[in-house]
N, C-alpha and C positions, 0 to 999 in steps of 0.2 A: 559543569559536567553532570552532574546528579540530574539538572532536568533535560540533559540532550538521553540519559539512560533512562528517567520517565516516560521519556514520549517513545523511546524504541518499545517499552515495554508495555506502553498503551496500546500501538499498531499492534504488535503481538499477540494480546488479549483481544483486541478487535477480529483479525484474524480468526483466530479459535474459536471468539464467541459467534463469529457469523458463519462459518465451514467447519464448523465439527472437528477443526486437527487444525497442527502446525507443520511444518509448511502445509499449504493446502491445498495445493497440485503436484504436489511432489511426492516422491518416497522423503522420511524424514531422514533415515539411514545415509542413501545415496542421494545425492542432488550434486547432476555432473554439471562441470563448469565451478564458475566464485563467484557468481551474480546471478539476479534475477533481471529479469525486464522486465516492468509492467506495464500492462493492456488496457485500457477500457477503467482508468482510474473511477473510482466514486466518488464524484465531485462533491457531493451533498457531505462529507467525511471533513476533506479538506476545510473547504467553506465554512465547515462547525471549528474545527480545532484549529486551524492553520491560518494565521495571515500570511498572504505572497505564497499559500504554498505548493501552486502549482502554476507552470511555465505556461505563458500564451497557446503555445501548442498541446498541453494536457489538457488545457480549460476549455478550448475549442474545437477539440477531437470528432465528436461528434456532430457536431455540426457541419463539420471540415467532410464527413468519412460515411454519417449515415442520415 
């Protein structure tokens, strides 16, 4: 458990360190709904920290879309 609460708090610090805020299209107050989606992952993130950590169709998004 201790490193599934490192890595949430790595993403977290990554966040902020690249958008100035957390959440970082959101109000931090209100943020309506229980989830996010995300868009347009950065692949170069994963592929550093993450083995397997993004699904066929996050990794190929792009290529798929633009």
């Amino acid at each position: 458990m201790p490193d599934v609460i490192e890595c949430a708090r790595d993403i977290c610090n990554y966040i902020y360190d690249t958008h100035g805020r957390f959440p970082a299209h959101c109000e931090a107050i209100h943020a309506p709904g229980i989830w996010f989606q995300v868009h347009h992952v950065e692949t170069e993130y994963y592929e550093k920290f993450f083995q397997n950590g993004l699904t066929k169709a996050q990794s190929g998004h792009d290529k798929c879309w633009h």
